[in-house]
C-alpha positions as CSV (number, residue, x, y, z in Angstrom):
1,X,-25.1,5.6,4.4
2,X,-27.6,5.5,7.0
3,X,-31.2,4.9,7.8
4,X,-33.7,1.7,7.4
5,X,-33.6,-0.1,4.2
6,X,-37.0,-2.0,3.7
7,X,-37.3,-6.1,3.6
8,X,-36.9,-6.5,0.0
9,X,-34.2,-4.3,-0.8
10,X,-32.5,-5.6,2.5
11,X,-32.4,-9.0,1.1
12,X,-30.8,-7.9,-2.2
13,X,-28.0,-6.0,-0.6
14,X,-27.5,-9.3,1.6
15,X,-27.1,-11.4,-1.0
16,X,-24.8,-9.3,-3.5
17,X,-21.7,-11.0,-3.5
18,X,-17.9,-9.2,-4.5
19,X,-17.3,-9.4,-7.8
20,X,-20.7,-10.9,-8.8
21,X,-21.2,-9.0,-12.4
22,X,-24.5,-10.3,-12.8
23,X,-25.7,-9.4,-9.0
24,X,-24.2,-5.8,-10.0
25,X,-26.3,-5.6,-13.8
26,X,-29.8,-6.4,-11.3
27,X,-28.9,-3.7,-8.6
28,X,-28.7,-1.4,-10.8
29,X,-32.1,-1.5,-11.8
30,X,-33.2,-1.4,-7.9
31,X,-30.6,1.3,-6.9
32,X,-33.0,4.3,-7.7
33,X,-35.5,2.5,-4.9
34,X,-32.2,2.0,-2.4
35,X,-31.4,5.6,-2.4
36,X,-35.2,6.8,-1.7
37,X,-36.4,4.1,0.9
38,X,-32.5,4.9,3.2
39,X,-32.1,8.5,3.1
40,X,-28.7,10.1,4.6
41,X,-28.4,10.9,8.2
42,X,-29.4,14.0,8.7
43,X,-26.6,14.9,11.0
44,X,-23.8,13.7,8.8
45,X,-22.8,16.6,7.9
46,X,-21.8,18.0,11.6
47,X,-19.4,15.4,12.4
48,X,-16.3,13.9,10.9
49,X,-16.3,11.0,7.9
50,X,-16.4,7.8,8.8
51,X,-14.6,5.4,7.1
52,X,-14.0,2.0,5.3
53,X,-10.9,1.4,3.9
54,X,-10.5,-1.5,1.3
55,X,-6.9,-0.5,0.5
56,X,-3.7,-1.8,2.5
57,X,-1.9,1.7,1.4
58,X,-5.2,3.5,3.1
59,X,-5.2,1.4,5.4
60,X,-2.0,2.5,6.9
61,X,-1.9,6.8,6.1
62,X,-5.9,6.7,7.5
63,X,-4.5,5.3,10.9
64,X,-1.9,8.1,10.7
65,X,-4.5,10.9,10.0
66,X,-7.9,10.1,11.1
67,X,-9.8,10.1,14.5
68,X,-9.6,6.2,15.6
69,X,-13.6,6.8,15.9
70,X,-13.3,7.7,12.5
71,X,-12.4,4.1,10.9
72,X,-15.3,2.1,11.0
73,X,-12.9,-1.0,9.7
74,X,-9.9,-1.1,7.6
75,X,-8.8,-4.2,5.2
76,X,-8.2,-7.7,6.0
77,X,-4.7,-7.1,4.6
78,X,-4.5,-5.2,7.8
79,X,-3.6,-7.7,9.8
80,X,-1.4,-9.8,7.7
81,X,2.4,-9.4,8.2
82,X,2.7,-10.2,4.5
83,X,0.8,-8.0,3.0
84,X,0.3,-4.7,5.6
85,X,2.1,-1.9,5.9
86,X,1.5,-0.8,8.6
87,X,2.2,-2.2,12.6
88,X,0.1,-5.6,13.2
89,X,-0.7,-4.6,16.8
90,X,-1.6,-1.1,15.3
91,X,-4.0,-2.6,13.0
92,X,-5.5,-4.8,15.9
93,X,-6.9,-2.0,17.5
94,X,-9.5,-1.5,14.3
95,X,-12.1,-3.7,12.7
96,X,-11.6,-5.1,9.6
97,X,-13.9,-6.0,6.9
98,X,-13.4,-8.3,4.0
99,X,-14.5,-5.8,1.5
100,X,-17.7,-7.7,0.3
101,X,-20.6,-5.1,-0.5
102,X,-22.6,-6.5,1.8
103,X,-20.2,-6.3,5.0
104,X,-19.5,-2.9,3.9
105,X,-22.8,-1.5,3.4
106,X,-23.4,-2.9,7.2
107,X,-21.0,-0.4,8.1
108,X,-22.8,2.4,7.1
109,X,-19.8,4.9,6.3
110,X,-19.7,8.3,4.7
111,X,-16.9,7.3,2.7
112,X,-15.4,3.7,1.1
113,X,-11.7,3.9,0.1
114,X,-10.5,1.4,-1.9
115,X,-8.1,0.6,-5.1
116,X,-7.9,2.1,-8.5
117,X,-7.6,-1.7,-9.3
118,X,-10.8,-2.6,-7.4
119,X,-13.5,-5.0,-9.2
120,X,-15.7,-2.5,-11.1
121,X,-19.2,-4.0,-10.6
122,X,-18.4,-4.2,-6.6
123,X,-17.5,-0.4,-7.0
124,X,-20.8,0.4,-9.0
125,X,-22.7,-1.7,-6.6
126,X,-21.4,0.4,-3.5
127,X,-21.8,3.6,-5.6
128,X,-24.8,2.3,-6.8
129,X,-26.2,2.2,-3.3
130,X,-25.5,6.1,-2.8
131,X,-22.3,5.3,-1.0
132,X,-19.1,8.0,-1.9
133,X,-16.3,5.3,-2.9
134,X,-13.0,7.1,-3.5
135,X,-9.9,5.3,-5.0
136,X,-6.2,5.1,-4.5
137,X,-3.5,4.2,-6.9
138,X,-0.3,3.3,-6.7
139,X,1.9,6.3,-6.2
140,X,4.9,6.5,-8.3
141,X,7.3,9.2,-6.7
142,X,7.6,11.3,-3.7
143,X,5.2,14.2,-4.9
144,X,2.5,11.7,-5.8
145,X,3.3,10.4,-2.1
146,X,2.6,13.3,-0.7
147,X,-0.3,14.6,-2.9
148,X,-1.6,11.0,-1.7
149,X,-1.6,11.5,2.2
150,X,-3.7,14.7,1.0
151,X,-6.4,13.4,-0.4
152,X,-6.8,11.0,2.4
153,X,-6.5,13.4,4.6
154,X,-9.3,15.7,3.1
155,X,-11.6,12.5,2.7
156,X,-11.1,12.1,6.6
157,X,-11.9,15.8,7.4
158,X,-8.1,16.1,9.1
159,X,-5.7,18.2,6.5
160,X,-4.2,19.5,9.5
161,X,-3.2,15.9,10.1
162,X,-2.3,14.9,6.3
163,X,0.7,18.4,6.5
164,X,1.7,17.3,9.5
165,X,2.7,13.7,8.4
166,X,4.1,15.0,4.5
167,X,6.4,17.5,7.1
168,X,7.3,14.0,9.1
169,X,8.1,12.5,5.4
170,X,9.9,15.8,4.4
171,X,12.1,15.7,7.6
172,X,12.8,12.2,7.1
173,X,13.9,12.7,3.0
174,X,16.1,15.2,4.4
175,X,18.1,13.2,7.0
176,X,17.9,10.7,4.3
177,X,20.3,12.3,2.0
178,X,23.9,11.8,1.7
179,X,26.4,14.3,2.2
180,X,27.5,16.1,-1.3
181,X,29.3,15.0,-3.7
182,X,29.1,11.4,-1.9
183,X,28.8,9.1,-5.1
184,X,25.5,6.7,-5.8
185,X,25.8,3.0,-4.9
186,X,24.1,0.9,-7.3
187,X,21.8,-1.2,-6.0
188,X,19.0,-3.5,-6.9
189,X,15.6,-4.0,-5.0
190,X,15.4,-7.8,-5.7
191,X,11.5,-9.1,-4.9
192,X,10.6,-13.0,-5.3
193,X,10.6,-14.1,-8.4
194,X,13.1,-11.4,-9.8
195,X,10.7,-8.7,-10.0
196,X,11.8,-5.4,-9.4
197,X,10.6,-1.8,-8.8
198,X,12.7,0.1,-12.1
199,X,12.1,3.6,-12.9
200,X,8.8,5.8,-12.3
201,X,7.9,4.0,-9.0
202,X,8.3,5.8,-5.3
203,X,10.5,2.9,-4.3
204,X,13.2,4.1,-6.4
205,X,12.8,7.8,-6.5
206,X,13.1,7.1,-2.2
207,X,16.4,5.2,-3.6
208,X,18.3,8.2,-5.3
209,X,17.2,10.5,-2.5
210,X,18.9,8.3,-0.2
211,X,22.2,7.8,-2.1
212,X,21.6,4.4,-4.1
213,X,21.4,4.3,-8.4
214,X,18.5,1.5,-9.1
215,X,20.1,-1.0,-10.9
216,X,16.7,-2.0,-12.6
217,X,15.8,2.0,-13.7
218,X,19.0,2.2,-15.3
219,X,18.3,-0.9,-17.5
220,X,14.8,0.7,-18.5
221,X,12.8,-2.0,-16.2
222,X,10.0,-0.8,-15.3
223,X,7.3,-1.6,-11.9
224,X,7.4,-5.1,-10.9
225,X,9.1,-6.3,-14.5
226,X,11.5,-9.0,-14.1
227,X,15.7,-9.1,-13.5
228,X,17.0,-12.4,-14.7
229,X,19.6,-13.8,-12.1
230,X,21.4,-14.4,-15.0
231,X,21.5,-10.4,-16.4
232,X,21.9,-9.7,-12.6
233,X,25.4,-12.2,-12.6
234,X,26.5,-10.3,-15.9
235,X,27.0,-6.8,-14.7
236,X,26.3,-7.4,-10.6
237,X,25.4,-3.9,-8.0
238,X,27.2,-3.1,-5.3
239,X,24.1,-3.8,-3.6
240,X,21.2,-6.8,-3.6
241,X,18.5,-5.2,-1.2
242,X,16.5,-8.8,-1.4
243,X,12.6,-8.4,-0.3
244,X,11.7,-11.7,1.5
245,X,11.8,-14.1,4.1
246,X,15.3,-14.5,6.3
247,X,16.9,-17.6,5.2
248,X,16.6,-20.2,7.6
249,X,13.1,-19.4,8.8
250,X,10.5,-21.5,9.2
251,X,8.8,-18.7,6.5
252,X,11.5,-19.1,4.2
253,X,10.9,-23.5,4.3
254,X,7.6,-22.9,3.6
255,X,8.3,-20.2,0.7
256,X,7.8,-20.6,-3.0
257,X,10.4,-21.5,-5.1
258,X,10.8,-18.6,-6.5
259,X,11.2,-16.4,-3.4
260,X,14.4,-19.0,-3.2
261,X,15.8,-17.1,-5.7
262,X,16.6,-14.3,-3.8
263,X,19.3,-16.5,-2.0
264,X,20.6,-18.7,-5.0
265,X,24.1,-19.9,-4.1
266,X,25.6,-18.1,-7.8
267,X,24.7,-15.0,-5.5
268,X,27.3,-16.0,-2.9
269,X,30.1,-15.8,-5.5
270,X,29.5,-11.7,-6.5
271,X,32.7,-11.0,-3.7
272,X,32.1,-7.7,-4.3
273,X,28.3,-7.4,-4.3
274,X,26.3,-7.4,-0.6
275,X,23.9,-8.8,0.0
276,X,21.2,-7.0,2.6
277,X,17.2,-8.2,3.7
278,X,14.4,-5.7,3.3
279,X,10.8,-6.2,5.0
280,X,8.2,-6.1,2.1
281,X,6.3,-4.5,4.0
282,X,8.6,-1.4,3.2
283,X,8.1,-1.2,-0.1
284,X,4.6,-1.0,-1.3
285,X,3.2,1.9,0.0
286,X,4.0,5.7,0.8
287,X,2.6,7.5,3.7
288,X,3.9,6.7,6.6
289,X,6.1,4.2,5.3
290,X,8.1,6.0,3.6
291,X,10.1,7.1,6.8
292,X,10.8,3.7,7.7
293,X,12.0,2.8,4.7
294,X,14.0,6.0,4.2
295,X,15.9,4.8,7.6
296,X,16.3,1.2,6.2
297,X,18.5,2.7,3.3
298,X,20.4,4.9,5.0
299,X,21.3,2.2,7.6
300,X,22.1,-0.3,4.2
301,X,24.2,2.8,3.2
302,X,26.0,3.0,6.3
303,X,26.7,-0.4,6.6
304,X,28.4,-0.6,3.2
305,X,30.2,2.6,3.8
306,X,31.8,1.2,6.6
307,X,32.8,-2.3,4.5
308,X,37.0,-2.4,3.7
């Protein structure tokens, strides 16, 4: 959205605040004036979207598939090693915003992307204003990955782009899979607190590919439900991928208790179960991604394959 907004509607948009419902019920009987008095660039239309990503999973495919020029500022969860997924120093070379209406509207983009799970009143706000907001959701297998990295790439204007990195996932799903007939390790994809990634979720559809059973999908968990250590010591995987901090870190003294779990001491008695560390920053998103952690299994598969 472009053009001058005048004093009093200026001041309004300055003061809405994310997640204010109340701020959201009074804009929206001032967002007929908002559209009229800050028409659209005309020009808009002759040159690629720009964009605002509010999404850490956007975040990381629009870097992939957009012009740089393009990405007007990408989310603060950019920049955090806890919570991107995506490079840190890759993510340094954009702005971020902190997703408020306000900072966003200053942006003036052609096109907001942000979660299925975002506040509703800041969404009608930024609709409200005349802004095109366009949601992501978590994706829950491989196709929905790749239908994913589509839609972004449309937003952006770049489809060429968006086939180019599905045929980079594709090649890496391939090189992913084990030779025939090579039997499924079972393994579990621990994350603090016992909570796992069980069946319809891309994390373990990315598992089977790559020649591992989940462990939670076939005990009917579903996303982020919980594994008791205890129903983990009763009937233990060949394999505890565990998605945390390195033990011994000055991360892991400052972790929570319950990312502790992941290296209880009843763990070190399962002889015959491994025990392996997986970024988390592998595991939440598709896109590009999903190469990397194709490549972390197979080296987790190799690595058991070659245990006596």
């Amino acid at each position: 959205m472009s053009g001058r907004i005048v004093p009093d509607f200026a001041l309004l948009c300055r003061r809405m605040e994310r997640g204010a419902v109340a701020l959201a019920l009074a804009l929206a009987l001032m967002l007929g004036g908002c559209a009229q008095v800050a028409p659209a660039d005309p020009q808009a239309t002759d040159r690629l979207p720009r964009i605002v990503s509010l999404n850490p999973c956007s975040d990381a495919i629009l870097a992939e598939v957009a012009d740089p020029a393009q990405i007007l500022a990408l989310s603060s969860y950019s920049r955090d090693p806890a919570q991107t997924s995506m490079d840190v120093a890759q993510a340094m070379r954009f702005a971020t915003t902190d997703g408020a209406v306000e900072s966003v509207l200053a942006l003036h983009p052609d096109v907001v992307v942000t979660s299925t799970y975002a506040d509703p009143p800041t969404l009608a706000a930024l609709r409200g204003l005349g802004l095109r907001v366009e949601t992501v959701g978590i994706a829950e297998s491989l196709d929905a990955a790749r239908a994913q990295v589509r839609s972004l790439a449309g937003w952006a204007g770049q489809p060429a782009r968006g086939a180019a990195l599905i045929a980079r996932i594709d090649r890496a799903v391939a090189a992913a899979a084990p030779p025939p007939g090579t039997a499924p390790i079972t393994a579990v994809l621990w994350e603090p607190g016992g909570l796992v990634p069980g069946q319809n979720t891309l994390a373990s559809d990315l598992m089977m590919r790559a020649g591992f059973a989940n462990f939670s999908a076939q005990r009917g968990l579903g996303q982020s439900e919980r594994l008791s250590l205890e129903r983990m010591l009763a009937d233990p995987p060949r394999v505890i991928m565990a998605v945390g901090t390195p033990r011994g870190t000055l991360a892991d003294q400052a972790a929570p208790q319950e990312d502790r779990l992941l290296f209880h001491p009843a763990l070190a008695a399962l002889r015959h179960t491994a025990r392996v560390p997986i970024s988390p920053n592998l595991i939440y998103c598709g896109g590009p991604t999903i190469p990397r952690f194709l490549n972390r299994m197979v080296a987790v598969r190799q690595e058991l394959e070659a245990m006596p």
